[in-house]
MIDOSE-1310 file (N, C-alpha, C; in nm, 2 decimals, decimal comma, always signed):
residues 226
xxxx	+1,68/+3,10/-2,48/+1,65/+3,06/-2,34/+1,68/+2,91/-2,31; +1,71/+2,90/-2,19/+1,77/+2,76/-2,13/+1,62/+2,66/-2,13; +1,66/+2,52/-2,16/+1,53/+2,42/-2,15/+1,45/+2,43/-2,02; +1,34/+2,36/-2,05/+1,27/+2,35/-1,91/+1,31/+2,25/-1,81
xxxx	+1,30/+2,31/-1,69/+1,31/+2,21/-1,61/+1,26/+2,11/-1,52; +1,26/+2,00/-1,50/+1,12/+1,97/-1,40/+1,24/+1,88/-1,27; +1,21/+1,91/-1,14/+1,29/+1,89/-1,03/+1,23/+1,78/-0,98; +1,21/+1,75/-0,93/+1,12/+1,61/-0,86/+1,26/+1,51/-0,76
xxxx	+1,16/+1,47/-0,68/+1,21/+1,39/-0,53/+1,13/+1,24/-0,53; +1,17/+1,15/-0,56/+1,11/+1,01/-0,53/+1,10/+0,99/-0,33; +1,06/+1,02/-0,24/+1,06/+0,96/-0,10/+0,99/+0,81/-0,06; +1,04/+0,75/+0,01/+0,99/+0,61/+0,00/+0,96/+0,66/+0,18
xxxx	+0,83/+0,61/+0,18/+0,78/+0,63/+0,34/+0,81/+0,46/+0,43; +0,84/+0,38/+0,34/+0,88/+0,25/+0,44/+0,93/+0,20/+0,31; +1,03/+0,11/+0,37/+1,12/-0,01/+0,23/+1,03/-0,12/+0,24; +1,03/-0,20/+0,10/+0,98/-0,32/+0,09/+1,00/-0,42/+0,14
xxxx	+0,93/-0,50/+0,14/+0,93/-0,63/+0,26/+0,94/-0,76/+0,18; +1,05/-0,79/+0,14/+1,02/-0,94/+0,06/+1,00/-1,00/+0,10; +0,91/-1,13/+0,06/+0,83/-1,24/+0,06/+0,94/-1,36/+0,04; +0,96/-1,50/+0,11/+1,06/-1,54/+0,10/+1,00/-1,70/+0,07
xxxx	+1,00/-1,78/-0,01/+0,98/-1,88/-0,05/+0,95/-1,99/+0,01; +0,86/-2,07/+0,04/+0,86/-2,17/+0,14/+0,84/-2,14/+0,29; +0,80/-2,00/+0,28/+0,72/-1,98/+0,46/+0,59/-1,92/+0,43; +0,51/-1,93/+0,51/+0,41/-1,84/+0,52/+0,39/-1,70/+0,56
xxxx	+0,46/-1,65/+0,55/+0,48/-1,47/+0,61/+0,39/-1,41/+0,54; +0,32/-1,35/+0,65/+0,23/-1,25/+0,62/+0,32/-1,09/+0,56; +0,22/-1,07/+0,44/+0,26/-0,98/+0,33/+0,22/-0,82/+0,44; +0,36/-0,75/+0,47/+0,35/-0,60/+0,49/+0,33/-0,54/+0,38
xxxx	+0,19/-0,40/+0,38/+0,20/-0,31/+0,27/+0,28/-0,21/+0,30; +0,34/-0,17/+0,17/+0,45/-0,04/+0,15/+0,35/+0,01/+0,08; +0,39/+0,17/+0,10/+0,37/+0,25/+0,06/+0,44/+0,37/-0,01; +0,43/+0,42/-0,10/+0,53/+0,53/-0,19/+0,48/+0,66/-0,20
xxxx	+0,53/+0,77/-0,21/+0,46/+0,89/-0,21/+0,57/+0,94/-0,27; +0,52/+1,01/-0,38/+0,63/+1,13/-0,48/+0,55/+1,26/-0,49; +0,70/+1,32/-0,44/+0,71/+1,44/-0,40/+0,72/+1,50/-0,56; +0,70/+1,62/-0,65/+0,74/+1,64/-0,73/+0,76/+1,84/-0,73
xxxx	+0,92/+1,89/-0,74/+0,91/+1,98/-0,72/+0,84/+2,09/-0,83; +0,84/+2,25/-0,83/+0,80/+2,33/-0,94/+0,86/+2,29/-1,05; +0,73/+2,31/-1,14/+0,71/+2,26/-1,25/+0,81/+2,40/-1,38; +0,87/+2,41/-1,46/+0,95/+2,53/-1,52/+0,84/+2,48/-1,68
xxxx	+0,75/+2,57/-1,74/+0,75/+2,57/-1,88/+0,79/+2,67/-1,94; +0,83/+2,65/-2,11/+0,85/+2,77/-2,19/+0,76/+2,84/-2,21; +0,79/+2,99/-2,27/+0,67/+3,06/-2,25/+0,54/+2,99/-2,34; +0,57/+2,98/-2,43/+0,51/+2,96/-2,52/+0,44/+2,90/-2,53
xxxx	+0,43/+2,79/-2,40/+0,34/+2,65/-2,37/+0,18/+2,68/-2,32; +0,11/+2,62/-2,36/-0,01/+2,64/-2,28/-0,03/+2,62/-2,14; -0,12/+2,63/-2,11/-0,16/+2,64/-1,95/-0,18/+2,51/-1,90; -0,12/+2,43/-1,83/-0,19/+2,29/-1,86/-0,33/+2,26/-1,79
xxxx	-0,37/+2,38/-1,68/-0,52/+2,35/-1,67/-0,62/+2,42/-1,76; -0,54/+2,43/-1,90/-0,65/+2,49/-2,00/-0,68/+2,35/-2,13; -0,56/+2,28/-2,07/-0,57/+2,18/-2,17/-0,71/+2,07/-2,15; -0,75/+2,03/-2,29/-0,80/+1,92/-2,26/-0,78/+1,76/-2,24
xxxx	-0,83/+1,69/-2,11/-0,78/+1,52/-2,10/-0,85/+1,44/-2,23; -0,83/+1,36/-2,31/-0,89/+1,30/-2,38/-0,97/+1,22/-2,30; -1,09/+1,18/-2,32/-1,20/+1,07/-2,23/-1,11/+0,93/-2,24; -1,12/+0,86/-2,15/-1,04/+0,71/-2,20/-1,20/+0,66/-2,27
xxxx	-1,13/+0,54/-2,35/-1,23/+0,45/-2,42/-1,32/+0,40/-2,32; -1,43/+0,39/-2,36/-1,55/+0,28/-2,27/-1,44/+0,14/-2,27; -1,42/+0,07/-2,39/-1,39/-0,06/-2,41/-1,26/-0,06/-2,39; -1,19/-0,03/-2,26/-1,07/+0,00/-2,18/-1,04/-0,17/-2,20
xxxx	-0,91/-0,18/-2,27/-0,82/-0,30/-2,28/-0,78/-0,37/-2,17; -0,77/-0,49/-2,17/-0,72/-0,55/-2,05/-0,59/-0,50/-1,99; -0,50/-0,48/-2,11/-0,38/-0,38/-2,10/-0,32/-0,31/-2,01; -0,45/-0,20/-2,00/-0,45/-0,12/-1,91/-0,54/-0,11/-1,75
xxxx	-0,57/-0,27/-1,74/-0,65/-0,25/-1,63/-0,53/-0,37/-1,58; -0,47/-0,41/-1,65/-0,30/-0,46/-1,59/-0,24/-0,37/-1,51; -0,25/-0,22/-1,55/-0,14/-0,18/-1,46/-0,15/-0,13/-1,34; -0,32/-0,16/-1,31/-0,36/-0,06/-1,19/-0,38/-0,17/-1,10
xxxx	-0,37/-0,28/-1,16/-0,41/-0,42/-1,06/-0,29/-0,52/-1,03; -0,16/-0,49/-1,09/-0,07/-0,62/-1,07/-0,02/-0,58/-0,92; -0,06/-0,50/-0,82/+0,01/-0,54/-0,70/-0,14/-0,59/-0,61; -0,24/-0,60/-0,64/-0,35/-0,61/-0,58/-0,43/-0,76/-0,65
xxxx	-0,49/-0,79/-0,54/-0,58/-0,92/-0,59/-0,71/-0,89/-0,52; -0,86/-0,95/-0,54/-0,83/-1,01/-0,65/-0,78/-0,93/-0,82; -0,78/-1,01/-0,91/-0,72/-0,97/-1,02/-0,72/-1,09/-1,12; -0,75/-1,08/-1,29/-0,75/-1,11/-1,38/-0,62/-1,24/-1,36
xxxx	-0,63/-1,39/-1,40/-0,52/-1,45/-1,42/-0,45/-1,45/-1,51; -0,52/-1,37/-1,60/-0,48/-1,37/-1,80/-0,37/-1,18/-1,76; -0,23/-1,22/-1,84/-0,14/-1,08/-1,85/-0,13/-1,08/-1,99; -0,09/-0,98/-2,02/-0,05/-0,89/-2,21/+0,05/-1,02/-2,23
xxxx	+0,15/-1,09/-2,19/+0,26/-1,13/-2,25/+0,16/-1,31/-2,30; +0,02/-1,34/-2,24/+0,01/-1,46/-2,31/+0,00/-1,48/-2,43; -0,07/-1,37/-2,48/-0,09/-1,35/-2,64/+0,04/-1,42/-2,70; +0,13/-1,43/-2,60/+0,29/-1,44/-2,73/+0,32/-1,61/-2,66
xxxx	+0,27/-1,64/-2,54/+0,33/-1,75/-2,49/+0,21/-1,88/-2,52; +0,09/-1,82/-2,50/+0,01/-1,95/-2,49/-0,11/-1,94/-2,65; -0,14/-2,05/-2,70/-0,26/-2,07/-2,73/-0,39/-1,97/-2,76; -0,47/-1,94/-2,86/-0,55/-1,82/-2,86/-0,68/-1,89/-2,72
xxxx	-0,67/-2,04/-2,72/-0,81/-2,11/-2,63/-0,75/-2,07/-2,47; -0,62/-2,07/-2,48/-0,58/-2,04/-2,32/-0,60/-1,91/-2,26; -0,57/-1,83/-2,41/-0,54/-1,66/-2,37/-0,70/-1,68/-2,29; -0,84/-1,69/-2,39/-0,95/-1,69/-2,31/-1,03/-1,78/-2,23
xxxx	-0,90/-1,87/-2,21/-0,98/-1,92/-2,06/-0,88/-1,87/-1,95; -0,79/-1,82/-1,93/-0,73/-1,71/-1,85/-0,77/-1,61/-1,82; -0,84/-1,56/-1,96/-0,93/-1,43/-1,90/-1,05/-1,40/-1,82; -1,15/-1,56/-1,81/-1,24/-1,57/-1,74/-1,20/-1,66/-1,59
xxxx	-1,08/-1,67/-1,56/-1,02/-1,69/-1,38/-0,96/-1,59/-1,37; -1,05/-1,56/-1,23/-0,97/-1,43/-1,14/-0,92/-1,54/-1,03; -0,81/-1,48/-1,02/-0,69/-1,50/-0,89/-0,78/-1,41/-0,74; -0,76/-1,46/-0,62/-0,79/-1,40/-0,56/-0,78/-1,47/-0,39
xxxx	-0,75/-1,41/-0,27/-0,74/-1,40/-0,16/-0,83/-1,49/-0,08; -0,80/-1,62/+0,00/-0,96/-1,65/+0,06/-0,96/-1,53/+0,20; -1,03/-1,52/+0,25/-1,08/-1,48/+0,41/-1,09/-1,52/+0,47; -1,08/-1,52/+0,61/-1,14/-1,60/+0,70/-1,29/-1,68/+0,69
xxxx	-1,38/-1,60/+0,64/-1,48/-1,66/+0,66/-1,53/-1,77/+0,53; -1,45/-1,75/+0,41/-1,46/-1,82/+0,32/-1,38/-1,99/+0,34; -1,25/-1,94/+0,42/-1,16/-2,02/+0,39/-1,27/-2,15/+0,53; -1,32/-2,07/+0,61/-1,41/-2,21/+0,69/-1,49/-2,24/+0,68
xxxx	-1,55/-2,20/+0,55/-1,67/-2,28/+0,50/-1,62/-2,35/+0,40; -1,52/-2,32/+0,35/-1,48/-2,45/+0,22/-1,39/-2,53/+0,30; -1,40/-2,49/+0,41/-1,28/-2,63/+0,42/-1,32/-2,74/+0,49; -1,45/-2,73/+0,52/-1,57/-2,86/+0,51/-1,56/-2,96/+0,44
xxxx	-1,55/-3,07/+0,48/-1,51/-3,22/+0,38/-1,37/-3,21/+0,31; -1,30/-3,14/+0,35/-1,16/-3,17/+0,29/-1,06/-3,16/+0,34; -0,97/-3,27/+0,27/-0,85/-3,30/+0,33/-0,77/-3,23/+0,39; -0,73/-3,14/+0,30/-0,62/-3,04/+0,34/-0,75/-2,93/+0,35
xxxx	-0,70/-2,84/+0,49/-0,79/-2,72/+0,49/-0,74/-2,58/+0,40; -0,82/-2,53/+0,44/-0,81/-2,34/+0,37/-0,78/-2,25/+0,45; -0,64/-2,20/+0,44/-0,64/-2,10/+0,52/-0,66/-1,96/+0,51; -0,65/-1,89/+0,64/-0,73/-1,75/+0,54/-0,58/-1,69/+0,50
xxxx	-0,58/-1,58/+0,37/-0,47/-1,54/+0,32/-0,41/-1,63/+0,18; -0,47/-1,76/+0,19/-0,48/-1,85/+0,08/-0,48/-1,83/-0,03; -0,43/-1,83/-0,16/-0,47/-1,80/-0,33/-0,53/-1,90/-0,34; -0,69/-1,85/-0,41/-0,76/-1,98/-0,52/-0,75/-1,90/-0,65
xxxx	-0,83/-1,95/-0,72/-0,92/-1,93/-0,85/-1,00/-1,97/-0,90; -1,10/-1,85/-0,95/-1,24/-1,88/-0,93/-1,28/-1,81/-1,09; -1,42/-1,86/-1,12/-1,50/-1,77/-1,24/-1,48/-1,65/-1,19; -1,46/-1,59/-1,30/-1,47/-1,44/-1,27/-1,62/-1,38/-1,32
xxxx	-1,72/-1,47/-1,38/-1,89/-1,48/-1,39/-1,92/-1,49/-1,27; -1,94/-1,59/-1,17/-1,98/-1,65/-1,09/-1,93/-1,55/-0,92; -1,86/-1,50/-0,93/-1,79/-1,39/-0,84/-1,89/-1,35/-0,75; -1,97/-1,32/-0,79/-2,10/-1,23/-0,72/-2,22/-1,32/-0,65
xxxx	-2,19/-1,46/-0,70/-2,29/-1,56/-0,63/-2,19/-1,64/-0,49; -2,35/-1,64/-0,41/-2,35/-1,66/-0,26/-2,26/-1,85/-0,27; -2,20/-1,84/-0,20/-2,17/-2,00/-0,17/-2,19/-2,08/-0,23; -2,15/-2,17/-0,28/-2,26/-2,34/-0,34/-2,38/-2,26/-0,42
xxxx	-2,38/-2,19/-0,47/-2,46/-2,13/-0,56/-2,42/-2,15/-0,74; -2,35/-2,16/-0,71/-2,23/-2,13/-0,84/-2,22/-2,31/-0,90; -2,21/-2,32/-1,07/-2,22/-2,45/-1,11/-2,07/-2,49/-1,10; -2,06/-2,63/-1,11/-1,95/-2,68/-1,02/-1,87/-2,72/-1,12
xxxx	-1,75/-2,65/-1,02/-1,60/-2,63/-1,08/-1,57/-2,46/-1,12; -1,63/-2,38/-0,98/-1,60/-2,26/-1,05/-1,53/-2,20/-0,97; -1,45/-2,29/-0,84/-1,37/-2,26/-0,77/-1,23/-2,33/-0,67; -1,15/-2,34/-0,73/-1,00/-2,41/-0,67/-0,89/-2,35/-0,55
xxxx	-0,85/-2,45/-0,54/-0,72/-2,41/-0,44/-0,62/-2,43/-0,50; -0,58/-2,44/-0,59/-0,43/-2,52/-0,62/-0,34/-2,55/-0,49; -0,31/-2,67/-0,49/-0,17/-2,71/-0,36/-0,05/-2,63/-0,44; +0,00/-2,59/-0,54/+0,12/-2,52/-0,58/+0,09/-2,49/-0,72
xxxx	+0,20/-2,36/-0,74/+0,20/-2,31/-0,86/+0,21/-2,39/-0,98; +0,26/-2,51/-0,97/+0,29/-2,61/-1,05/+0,19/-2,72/-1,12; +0,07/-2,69/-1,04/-0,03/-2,72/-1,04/-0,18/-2,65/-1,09; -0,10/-2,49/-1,12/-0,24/-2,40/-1,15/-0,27/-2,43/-1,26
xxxx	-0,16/-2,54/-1,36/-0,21/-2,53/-1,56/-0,30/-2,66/-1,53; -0,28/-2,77/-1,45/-0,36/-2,87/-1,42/-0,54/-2,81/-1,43; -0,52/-2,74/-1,30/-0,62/-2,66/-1,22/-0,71/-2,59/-1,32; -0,67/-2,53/-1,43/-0,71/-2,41/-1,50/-0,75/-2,50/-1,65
xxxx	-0,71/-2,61/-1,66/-0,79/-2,70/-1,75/-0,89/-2,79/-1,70; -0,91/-2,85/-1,55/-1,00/-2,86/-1,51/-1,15/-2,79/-1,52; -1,14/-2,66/-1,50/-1,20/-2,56/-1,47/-1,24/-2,51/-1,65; -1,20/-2,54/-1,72/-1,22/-2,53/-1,86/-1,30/-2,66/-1,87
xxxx	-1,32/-2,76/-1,87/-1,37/-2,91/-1,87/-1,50/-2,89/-1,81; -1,48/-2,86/-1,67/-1,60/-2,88/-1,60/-1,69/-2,78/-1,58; -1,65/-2,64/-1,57/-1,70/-2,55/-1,59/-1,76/-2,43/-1,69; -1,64/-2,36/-1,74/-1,65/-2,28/-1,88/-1,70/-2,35/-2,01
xxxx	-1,69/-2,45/-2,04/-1,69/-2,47/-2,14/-1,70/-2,64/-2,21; -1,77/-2,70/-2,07/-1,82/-2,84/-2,07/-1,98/-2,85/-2,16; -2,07/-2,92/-2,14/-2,20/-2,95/-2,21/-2,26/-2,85/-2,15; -2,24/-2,88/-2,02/-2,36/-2,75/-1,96/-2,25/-2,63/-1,91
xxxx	-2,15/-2,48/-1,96/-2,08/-2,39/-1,97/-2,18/-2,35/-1,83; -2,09/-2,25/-1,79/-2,17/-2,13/-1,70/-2,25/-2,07/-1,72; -2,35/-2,10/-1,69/-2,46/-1,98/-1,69/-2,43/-1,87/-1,71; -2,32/-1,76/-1,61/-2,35/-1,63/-1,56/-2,20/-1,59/-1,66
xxxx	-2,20/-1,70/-1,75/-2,11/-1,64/-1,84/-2,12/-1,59/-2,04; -2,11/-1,52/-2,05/-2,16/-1,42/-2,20/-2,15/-1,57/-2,31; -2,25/-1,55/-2,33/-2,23/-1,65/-2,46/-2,17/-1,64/-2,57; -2,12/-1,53/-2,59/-2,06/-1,49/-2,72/-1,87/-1,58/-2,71
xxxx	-1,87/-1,57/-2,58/-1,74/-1,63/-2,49/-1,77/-1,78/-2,53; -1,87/-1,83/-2,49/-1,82/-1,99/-2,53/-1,86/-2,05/-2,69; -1,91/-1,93/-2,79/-1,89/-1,96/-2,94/-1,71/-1,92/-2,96; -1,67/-1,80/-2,87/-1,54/-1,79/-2,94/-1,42/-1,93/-2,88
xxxx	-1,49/-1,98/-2,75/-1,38/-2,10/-2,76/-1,41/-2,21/-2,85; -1,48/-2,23/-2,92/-1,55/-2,32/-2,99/-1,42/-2,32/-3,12; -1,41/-2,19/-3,15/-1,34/-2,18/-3,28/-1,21/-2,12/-3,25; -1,15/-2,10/-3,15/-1,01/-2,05/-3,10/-0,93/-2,19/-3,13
xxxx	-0,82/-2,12/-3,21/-0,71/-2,25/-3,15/-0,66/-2,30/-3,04; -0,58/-2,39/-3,03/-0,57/-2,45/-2,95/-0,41/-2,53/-2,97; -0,36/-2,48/-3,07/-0,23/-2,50/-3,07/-0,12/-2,42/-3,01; -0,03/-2,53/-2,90/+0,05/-2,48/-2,81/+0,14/-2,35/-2,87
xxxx	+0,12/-2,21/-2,84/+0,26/-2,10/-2,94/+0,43/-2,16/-2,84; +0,47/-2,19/-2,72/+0,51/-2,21/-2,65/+0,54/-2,21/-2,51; +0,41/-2,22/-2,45/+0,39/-2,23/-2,35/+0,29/-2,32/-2,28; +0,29/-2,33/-2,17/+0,15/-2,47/-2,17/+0,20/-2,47/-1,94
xxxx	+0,23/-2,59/-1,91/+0,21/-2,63/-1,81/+0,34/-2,52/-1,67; +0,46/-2,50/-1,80/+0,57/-2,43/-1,70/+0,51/-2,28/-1,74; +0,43/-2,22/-1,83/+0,44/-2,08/-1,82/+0,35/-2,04/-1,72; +0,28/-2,13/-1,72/+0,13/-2,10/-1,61/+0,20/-2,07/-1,44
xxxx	+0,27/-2,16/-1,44/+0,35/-2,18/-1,29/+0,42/-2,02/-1,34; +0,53/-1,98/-1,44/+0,62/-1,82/-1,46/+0,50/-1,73/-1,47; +0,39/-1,75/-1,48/+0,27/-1,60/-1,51/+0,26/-1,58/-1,33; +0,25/-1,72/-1,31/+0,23/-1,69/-1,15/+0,27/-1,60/-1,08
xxxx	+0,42/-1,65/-1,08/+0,51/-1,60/-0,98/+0,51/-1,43/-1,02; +0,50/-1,41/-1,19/+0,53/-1,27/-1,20/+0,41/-1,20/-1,12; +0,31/-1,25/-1,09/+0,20/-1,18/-1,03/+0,19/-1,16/-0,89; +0,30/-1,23/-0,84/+0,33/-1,20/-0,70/+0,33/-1,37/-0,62
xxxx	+0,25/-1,43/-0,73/+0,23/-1,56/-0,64/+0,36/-1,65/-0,59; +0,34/-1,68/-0,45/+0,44/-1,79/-0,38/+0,39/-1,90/-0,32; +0,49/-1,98/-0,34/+0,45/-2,18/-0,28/+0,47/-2,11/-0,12; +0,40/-2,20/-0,11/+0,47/-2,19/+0,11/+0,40/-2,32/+0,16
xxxx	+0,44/-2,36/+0,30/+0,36/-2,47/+0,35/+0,21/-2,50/+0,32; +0,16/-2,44/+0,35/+0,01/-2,36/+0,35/-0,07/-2,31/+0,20; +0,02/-2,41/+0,12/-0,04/-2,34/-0,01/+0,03/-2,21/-0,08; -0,04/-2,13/-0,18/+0,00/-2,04/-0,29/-0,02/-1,95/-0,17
xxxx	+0,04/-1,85/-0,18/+0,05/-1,72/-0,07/+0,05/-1,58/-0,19; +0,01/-1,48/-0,20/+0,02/-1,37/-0,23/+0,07/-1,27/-0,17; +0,26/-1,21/-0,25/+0,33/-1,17/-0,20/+0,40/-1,05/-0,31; +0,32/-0,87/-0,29/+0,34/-0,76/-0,41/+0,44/-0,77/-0,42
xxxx	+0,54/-0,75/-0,32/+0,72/-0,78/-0,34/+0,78/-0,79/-0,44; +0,71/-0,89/-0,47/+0,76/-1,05/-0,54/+0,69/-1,03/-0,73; +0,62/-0,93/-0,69/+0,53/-0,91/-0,83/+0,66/-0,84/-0,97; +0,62/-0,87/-1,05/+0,73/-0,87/-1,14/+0,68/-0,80/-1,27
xxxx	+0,50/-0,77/-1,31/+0,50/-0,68/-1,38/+0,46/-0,52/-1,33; +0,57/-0,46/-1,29/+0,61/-0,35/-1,31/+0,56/-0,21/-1,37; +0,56/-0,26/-1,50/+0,53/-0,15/-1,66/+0,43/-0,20/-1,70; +0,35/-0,17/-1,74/+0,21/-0,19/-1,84/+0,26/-0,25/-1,96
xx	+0,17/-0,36/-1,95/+0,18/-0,47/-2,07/+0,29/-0,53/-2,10; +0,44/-0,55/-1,99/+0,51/-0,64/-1,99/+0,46/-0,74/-2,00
């Protein structure tokens, strides 16, 4: 007997909208929908609604919560490829900043007393502890704007200094987290000030007048655990 066959249609319901460097353009969502035709098995195959799914793990890897989040923020600022580029002390202070969107209503209450304002649509980064606390609630330095990508390895050792892992650490952060920075190294593997600016960009992040902009387009991990 001839192999099985499986037929399938990729349809794209709208083309993508790139994001273009140095403006502020607001990010259109695309959308994708796959069509997949009749399925052909040999006989001899099981039924696949008789099969059983394996349960995923409780203690689901960051790995895999990469793949369902690299077009969406907020989102983790730590990806699979630091392990190879940065430091074991960076991998986990990466893992405790989420990247994420201001709003309107956020961006006009921080932008009280300062220079440059906040616009809504803006990228900061913030504790990813501290996430669930109301305004000025949160101990200080648990949330930034970076002016540019170039700026987020500055930004994200600040935020290690004053925050995570100063005399007085975060409260609303696991303590087991600030014995393992205690003893993590801290020697550069090759990466440090320019990879922070390349993790960026692969996450979608863009410079523009107005600050870091968040643009899926532009997102560059693709496949799980690039």
């Amino acid at each position: 007997p001839n192999s099985a066959t499986i037929a399938s249609k990729l349809v794209r319901s709208s083309p993508d909208v790139p994001c273009k460097q140095g403006q502020a353009s607001s990010v259109l969502k695309t959308h994708h929908s796959l069509q997949v035709g009749p399925l052909v098995l040999p006989r001899n195959s099981q039924n696949l609604s008789q099969r059983q799914i394996p349960r995923q793990d409780q203690s689901t890897s960051l790995h895999a919560e990469e793949s369902e989040q690299c077009f969406s923020l907020p989102r983790l600022l730590y990806i699979p490829m630091d392990e190879m580029r940065v430091s074991p002390f960076q991998c986990l202070l990466r893992k405790q900043i989420e990247v994420f969107v201001a709003d309107e209503e956020l961006a006009a209450r921080t932008t009280r007393g300062r220079k440059k304002p906040i616009h809504p649509g803006q990228v900061g980064i913030r504790c990813r502890h501290c996430r669930g606390l109301p305004l000025g609630a949160a101990q200080q330095g648990a949330m930034y704007f970076p002016s540019s990508l170039v700026s987020m390895y500055q930004t994200g050792q600040k935020m290690s200094g004053v925050h995570f892992f100063s005399n007085k650490p975060c409260t609303s952060m696991p303590e087991d987290i600030v014995s393992e920075a205690m003893t993590a190294s801290r020697t550069v593997v090759g990466g440090g000030k320019s990879y922070w600016e390349e993790a960026g960009e692969m996450l979608g992040l863009v410079d523009t007048d107005i600050g870091i902009q968040f643009c899926p387009s532009n997102a560059q991990l693709r496949i799980k655990g690039s």
